[in-house]
N, C-alpha and C positions, 0 to 999 in steps of 0.2 A: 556736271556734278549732280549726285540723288539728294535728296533728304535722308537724312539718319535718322532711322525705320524704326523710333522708338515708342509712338505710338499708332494703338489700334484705333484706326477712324470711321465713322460714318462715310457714306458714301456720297454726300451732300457740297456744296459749295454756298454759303451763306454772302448774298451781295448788298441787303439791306437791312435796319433793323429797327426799330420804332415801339417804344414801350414796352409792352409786356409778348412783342411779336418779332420774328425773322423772317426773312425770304428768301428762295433761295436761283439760284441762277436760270431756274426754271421759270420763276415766278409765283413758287407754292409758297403759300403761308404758314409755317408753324409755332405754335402756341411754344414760347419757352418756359419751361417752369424750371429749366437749371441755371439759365445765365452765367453759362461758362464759368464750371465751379462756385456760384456762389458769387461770382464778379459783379454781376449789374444790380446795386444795390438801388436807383431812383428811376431806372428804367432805360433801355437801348437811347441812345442818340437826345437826351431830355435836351429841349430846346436852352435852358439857361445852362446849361452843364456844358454843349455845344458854345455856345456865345461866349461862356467867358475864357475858354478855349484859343479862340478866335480871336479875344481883345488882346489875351496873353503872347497870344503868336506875333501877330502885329506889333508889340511893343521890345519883348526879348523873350526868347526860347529856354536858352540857357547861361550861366554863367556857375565857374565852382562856387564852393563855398569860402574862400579867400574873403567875400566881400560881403555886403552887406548883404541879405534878402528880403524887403520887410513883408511879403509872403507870407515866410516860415512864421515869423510874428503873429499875422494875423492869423495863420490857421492854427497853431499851438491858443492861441485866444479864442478862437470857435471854437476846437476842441474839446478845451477844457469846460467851458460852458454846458455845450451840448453833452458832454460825457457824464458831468458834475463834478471832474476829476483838476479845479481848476490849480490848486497848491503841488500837481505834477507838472512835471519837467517833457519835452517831446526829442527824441531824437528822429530824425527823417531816414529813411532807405527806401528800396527800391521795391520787393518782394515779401513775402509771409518768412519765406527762410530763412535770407539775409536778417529780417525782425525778429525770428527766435535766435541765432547766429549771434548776434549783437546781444541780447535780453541773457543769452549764458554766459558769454563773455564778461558783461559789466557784471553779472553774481559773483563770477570768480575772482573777478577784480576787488569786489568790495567786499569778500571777505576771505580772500584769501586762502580758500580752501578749493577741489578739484571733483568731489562728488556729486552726482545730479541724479535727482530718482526722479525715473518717467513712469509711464504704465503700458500697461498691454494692451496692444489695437492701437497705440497712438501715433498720428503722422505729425510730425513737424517739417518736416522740409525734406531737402533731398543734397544740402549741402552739407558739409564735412562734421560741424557738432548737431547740426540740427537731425539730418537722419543718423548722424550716433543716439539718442533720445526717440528713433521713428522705432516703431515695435513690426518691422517688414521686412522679413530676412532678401526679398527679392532688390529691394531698395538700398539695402548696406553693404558697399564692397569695401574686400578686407580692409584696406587703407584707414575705412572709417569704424573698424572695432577697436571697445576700448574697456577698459575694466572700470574706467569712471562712471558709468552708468550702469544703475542698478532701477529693475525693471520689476513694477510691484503690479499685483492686479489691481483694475481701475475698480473705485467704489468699497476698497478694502480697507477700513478703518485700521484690523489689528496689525494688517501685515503693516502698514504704514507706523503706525506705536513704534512694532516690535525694529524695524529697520531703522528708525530714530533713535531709540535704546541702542542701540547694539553701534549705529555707524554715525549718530549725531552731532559730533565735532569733526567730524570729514566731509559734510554733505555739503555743499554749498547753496544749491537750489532745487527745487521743487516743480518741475513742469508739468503744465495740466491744462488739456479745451474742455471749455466749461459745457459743453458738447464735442465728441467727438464725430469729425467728416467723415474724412473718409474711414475714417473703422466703424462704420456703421450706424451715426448716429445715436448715440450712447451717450445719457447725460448726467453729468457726474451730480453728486446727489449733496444735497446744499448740505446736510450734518459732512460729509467727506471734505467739501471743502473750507469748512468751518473747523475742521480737524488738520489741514493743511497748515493754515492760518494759527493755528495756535501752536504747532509742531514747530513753523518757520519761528515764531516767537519767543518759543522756548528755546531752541538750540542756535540761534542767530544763521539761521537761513533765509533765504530770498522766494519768496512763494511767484513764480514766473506764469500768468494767465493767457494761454496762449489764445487767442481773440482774433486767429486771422481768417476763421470761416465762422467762427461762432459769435463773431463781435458785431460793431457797425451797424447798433440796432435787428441784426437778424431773429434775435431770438424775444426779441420785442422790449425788453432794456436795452442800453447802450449797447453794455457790454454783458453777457450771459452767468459769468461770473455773480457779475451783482443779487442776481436769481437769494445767496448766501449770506448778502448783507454782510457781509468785508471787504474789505479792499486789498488787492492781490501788488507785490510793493512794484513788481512791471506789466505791462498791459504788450504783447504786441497784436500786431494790425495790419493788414495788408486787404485783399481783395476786392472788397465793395469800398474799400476806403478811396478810389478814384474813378467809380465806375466803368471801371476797364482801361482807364489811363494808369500806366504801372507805378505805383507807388508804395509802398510799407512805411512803419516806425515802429519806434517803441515808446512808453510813456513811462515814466520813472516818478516814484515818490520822493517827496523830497528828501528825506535821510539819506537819501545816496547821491554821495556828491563827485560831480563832474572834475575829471582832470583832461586837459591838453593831450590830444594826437593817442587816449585811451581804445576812441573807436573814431571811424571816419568812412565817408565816400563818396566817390566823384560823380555821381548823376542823383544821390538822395538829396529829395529837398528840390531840387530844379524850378523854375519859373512854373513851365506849363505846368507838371505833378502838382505842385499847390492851387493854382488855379484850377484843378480839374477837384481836388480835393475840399476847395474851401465849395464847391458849386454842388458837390455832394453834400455836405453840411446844410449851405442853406435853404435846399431844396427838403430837407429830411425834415427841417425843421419847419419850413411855409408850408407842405404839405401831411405835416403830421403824418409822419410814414412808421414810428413806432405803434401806432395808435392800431395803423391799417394791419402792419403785421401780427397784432394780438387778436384784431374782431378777423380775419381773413385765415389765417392762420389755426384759428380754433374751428372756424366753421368746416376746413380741410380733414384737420384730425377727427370731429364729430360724425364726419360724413363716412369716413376711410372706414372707423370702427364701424359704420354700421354693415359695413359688407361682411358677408359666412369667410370670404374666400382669403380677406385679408388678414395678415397676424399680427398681431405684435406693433400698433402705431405710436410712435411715441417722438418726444422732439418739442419745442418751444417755436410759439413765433411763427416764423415762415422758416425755421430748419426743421425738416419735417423726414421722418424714414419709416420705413413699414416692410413686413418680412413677406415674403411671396415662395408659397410652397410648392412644391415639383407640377402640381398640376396645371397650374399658371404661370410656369418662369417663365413664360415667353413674354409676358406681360412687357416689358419696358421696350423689348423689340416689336412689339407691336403697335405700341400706343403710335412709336414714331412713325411706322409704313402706314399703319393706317389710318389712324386720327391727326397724324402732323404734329403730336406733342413730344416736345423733349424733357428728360427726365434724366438726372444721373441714377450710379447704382456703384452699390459697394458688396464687392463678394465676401459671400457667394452668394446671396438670395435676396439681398435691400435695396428697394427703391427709395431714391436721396431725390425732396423735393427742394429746392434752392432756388426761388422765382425772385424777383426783382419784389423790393420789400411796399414799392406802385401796383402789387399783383390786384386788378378788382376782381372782388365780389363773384360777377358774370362769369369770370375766367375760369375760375375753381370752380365754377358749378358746371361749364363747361368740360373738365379734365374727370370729374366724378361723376358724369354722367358717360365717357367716352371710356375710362374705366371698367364702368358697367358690361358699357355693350362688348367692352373686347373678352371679359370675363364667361359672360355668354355665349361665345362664339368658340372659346377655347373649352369648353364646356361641354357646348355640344356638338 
């Protein structure tokens, strides 16, 4: 049997990984600054993240949700905390998808209605409602077209008005990354989503923040949304939320109340996933890693603008993207062959920084100096 040939890969085999670094079967070192999508949010293999892994393993792995977990307890209580989000509700899953999946479903549920305005460039997943809301014709097969989503440009106050006006008692929710990933890092602009929030308000819709590459302290708040100073009524979560142990949710306001077998499933929530989740928490927290993503984070974007070659840097935190024009696209292929940095990219022309939000200091000045010299080189 092959693999189904659906992604294009480096040609790499990665066998260790260690903070803000990987290795690869060879024994070469590269500097990560994407963390597989956005995933390692306290850094590769953190020793306490590891151990309580470990205690978890040794005690139980899994059990359904039939029974008790007090887990889930204690991380919906971290959570809230660390979030500031403590009078929400947590549902657990597995994926970013599965947590927008779930975040559209309970909208419909709680009010009733079949409408959802997304925007353009936006990814939410690759599952049945969630890429119906993805703005990537490559990514939507028929199955998943559908007349209930209506697709507004992102950062568009009037089309947003006018589409309320006109469809307002149909819409049900509202989805929106308070940064968008993979469409190029694009960050939705605090009056937008200050206008989201009062649009949901007025015509009793559900404003859905979707937080599963922009949340989890990346953008140096909890959650990016916040950037707006509202509260968005579901939060979902997925990536850095178990530093690469697979887990998602979503987080719910309390106005929206839970009913019996609404949503449900059989690995969200598990022993380990909480364990891996609560070790993310309190490692963000003992190590002030919000703190690190705004002072590390800013010195990146300061440095990026200063380059002739660079365009367009923009992004929050440690989500960071920047525009690379024909004379340097080779730029992201390069850094990897030659400096050992990895980097994501969103077409056609955006390098996607996504480092582990433990990124030091050293490291970034490491990456913008290696930067430099590849600019130079493709130059002259």
């Amino acid at each position: 049997m092959q693999l189904f040939d659906v992604y294009p890969i480096n040609n790499i085999t990665i066998t260790k990984a260690k903070g803000s670094y990987v290795w690869d079967d060879q024994g070469e070192q590269y500097l990560d600054l994407y963390g597989g999508h956005a995933v390692i949010s306290i850094g590769h293999t953190h020793p306490h993240w590891v151990k309580r892994i470990e205690e978890q393993l040794n005690k139980i792995a899994f059990y359904s949700n039939s029974i008790k977990i007090p887990l889930q307890v204690q991380l919906a209580e971290k959570l809230g905390k660390v979030s500031g989000k403590e009078d929400y509700q947590l549902f657990l899953c597995n994926s970013g998808a599965e947590a927008n999946e779930n975040a559209l479903k309970l909208a419909s549920f709680h009010t009733g209605r079949k409408k959802v305005v997304a925007f353009s460039k936006a990814f939410h997943g690759r599952t049945s409602l969630a890429v119906s809301v993805t703005d990537n014709k490559n990514y939507v097969a028929p199955v998943n077209e559908t007349d209930n989503v209506i697709f507004l440009p992102f950062n568009d106050e009037k089309a947003l008005e006018a589409c309320f006006k006109k469809q307002g008692d149909e819409i049900s929710s509202v989805i929106i990354e308070g940064i968008q990933g993979v469409g190029g890092i694009n960050v939705a602009e605090v009056s937008f989503l200050k206008k989201i929030r009062s649009l949901c308000d007025q015509y009793g819709a559900v404003y859905i923040a979707d937080s599963v590459q922009c949340g989890y302290g990346r953008s140096g708040k909890f959650f990016s949304h916040d950037f707006a100073g509202v509260n968005a009524d579901i939060y979902s979560m997925a990536k850095g939320m178990g530093n690469g142990f697979p887990i998602g949710g979503i987080i719910i306001a309390p106005h929206i109340k839970p009913k019996h077998f609404q949503l449900g499933t059989t690995f969200g929530g598990n022993h380990l996933a909480c364990a891996a989740a609560l070790a993310v928490l309190e490692v963000m927290e003992e190590e002030k890693l919000l703190g690190n993503a705004v002072m590390v984070g800013k010195y990146l974007r300061e440095e990026l603008e200063k380059i002739d070659e660079i365009e367009n840097v923009r992004g929050r935190g440690l989500m960071i993207g920047f525009d690379v024009p024909e004379e340097i696209k080779d730029l992201k292929k390069n850094l990897l062959i030659n400096q050992k940095i990895f980097t994501g990219e969103a077409k056609p022309n955006v390098i996607r920084l996504l480092p582990s939000l433990a990124l030091k200091k050293r490291d970034a000045e490491h990456f913008i100096e290696a930067v430099k010299e590849e600019i130079e080189k493709m130059k002259g």
